[in-house]
N, C-alpha and C positions, 0 to 999 in steps of 0.2 A: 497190356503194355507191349509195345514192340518195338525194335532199335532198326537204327537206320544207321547205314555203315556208310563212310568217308574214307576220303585220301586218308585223313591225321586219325581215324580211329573208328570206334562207333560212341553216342551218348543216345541217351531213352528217348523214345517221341512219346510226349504226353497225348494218352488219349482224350479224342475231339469231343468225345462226352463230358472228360475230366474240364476239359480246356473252356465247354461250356457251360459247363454250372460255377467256375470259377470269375468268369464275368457278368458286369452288372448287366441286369435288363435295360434296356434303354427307359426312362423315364418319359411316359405322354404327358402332354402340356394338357391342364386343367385349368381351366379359367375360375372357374369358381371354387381354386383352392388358394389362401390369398398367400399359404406361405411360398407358392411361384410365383416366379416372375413372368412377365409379360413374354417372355424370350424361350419360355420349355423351362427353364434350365430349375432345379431345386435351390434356389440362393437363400441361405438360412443367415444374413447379413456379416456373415466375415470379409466379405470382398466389396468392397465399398466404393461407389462409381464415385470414378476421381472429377466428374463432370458435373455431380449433387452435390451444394452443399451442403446440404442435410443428411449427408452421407459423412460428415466430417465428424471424425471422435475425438480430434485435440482441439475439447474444447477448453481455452483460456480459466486460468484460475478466477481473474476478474468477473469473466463470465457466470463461470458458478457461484463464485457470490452474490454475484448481484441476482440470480434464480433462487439461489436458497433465502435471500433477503425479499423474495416477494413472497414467499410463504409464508402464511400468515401462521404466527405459534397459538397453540392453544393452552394460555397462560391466563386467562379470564380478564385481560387489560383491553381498553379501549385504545382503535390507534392512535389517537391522540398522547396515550399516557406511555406505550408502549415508546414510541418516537423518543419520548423526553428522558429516555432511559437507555438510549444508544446511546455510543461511545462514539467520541471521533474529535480530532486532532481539532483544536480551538484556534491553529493558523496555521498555514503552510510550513512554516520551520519546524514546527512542531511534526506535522504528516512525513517531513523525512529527517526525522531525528534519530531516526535507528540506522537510516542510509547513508553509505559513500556519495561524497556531493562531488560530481560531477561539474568541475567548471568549465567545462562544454557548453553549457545547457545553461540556459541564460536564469531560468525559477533557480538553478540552485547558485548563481552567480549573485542572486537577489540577496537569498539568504546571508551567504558569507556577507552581504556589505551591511546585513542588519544586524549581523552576530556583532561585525567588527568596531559599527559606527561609537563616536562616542557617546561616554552615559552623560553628562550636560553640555550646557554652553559653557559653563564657569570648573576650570581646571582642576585639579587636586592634587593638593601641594603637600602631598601626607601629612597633615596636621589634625589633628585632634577635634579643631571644631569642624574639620568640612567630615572627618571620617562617618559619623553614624549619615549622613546623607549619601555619600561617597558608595555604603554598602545598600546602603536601600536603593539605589540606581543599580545595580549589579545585581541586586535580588531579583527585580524587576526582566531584568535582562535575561537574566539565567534561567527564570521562568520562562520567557517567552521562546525561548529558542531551544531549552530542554537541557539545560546543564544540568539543571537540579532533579531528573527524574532519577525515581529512585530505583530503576533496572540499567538504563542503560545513560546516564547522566554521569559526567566525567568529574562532578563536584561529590559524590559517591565515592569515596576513598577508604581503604581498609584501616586502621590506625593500627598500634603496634598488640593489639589484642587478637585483632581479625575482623573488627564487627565496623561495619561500615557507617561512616557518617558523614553528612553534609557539611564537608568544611568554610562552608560561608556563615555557615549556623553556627558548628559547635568547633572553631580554628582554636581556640585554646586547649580542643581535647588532643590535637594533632600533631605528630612534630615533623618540623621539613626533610628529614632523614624518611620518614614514612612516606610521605607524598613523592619525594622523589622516586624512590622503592616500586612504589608503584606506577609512577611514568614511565621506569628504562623500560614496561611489560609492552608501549606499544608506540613509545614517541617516536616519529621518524617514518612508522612500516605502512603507510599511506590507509589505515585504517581510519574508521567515525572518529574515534575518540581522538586517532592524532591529528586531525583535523579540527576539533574541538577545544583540543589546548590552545592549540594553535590560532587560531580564532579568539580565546580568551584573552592572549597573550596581546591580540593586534589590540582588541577593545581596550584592554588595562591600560595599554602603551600612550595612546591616541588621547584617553580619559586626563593624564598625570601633565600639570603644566613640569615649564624645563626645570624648574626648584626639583618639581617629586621626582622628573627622569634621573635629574643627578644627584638624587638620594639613592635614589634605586640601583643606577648603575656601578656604585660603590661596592655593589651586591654580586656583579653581574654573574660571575663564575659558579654563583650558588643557584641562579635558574637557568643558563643553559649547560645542557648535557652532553657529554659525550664528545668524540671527536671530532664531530663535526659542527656542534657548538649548539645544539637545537633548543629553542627558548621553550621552557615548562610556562606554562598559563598557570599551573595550579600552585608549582614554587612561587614564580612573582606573587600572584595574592596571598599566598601566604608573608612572604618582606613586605609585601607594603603592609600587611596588617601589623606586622612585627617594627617594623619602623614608622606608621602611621603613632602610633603608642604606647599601648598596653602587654601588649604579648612580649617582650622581648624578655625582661628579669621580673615583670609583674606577675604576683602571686596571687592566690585569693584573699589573704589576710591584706594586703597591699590594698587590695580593692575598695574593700570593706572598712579599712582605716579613712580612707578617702573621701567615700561615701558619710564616716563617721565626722568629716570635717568640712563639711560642704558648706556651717557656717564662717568657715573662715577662705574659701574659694571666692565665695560671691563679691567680694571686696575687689579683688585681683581684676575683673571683666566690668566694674564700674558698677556693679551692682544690675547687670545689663541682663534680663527674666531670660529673654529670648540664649543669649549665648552661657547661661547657667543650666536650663532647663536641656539644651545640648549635651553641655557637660553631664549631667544625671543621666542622659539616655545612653551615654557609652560608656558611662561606667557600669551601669544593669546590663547593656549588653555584652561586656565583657565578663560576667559574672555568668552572665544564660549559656555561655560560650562554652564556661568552666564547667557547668551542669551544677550551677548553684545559682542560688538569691538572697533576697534581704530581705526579712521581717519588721524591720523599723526605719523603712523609707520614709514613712510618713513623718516621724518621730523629727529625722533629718531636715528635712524639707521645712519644717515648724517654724524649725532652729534656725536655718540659711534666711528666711525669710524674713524674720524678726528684726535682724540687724541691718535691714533695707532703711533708706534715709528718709525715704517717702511714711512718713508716719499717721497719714491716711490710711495707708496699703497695710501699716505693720496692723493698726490700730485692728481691720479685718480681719489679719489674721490670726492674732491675739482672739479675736469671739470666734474664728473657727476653729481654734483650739480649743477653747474653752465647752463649747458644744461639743465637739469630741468627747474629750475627757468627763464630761457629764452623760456620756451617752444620747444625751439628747438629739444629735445626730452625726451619722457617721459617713466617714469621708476615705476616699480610696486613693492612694496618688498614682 
């Protein structure tokens, strides 16, 4: 080692032996070594020619899906059986039901007008005989659009226990303090689900002729929220269920009493199968609501029947009583 002296001082000069064992050898270009490149140079593929595509590493999530989907699993299923066993969204509303809908974008401008349209031609005037049809167009609706899914579906509401339920199914088990409770978590913050009430709200609105609107809006203060005044979808069906009929002071014994005098109901509708058999189906389902039922519908049903004018009609049901209660053969209503 030996110094080389300056104006500003002296510092070390590395020896030229040191200096060459310190650098690399130059690398010879070998053709038949495939980890070089055409160029000399040792490219172990960290530097990726921006002019190859196939030099490209951000490849798309899509992309890898749809590679790891053509791998065939070794599960012993035929493709045929395998196919019938993927999952995948049964319509487009469905495919972004977990997404912010973009009303830029014309598919999801689709959607909003299918969430919102109305559930019939024939209006709903909260009463009693349109309600059990009323909820089964909503069912219908809810399904196809993903209200009712049970992850991310906005009819998925926690009630005052914690445990979550489908308040189109079981709205007897829920009080509108609870439903609200769990709107202020997101109505308004331009998130799925407050787009989803929101939506609920248009289709409920649009559904209700002006009779139901101005039952409802008797209401109004009780479904929207907040300072700014924003309409709850999941409040309003809870008032129209609660003012359609049953929910508001109706009890289960209430029901059940009801149910116990359904031969004296049938009189009231002119003896009319079609607008009784209505009646029956809302009061079971306000009961399925409560997370109870009735063991002696049949029993009821016998009884409602009998007192029909049509004494043909009773005359039948009289021998399908009687078959019953013989065992001879049995009957389900």
């Amino acid at each position: 080692m030996t110094t080389r002296q300056g104006t500003t001082g002296s510092e070390p000069e590395e020896d030229p032996q040191v200096q060459e064992e310190r650098e690399d050898p130059p690398v010879e270009p070998n053709e038949n070594d495939p980890e070089q490149g055409h160029d000399g140079g040792g490219d172990d593929g960290d530097d990726p020619d921006p002019n190859d595509p196939s030099d490209d590493d951000t490849t798309s999530d899509e992309e890898s899906s749809e590679e790891s989907e053509d791998e065939e699993p070794n599960d012993g299923l035929e493709p045929h059986e395998r196919a019938g066993r993927r999952r995948g969204a049964a319509n487009p509303a469905q495919q972004r039901m977990s997404r912010v809908l973009d009303f830029d974008r014309k598919r999801d401008i689709t959607i909003y007008r299918q969430a919102t349209e109305k559930l019939s031609e024939e209006p709903f005037d909260l009463t009693s005989e349109q309600f059990f049809d009323f909820m089964n167009a909503l069912r219908i609706r809810s399904s196809m659009i993903g209200w009712d899914d049970e992850e991310t579906g906005i009819l998925m509401v926690p009630n005052e226990e914690g445990r979550k339920i489908n308040i189109l199914e079981s709205y007897g088990n829920i009080s509108l303090r609870a439903i609200k409770r769990h709107e202020r978590r997101y109505l308004g913050n331009g998130s799925r689900a407050s787009q989803d009430t929101s939506m609920l709200y248009e289709c409920i609105m649009r559904s209700l002729s002006l009779a139901g609107q101005g039952k409802v809006m008797l209401h109004v203060k009780e479904f929207q929220m907040g300072r700014k005044h924003l309409p709850s979808g999941l409040a309003l069906l809870k008032i129209v269920v609660r003012e359609s009929y049953l929910d508001s002071n109706a009890t289960t014994s209430m029901i059940r009493q009801q149910l116990a005098e359904l031969h004296t109901f049938i009189p009231t509708v002119d003896y009319d199968i079609s607008k009784f058999n209505s009646h029956v189906k809302l009061l079971l389902q306000s009961l399925s609501a409560r997370g109870e039922r009735t063991l002696d519908l049949l029993t009821y049903l016998f009884k409602a029947y009998t007192v029909c004018r049509d004494q043909d009609f009773v005359k039948y049901i009289n021998d399908l009583q009687t078959n019953n209660d013989m065992g001879t053969e049995e009957y389900s209503p």
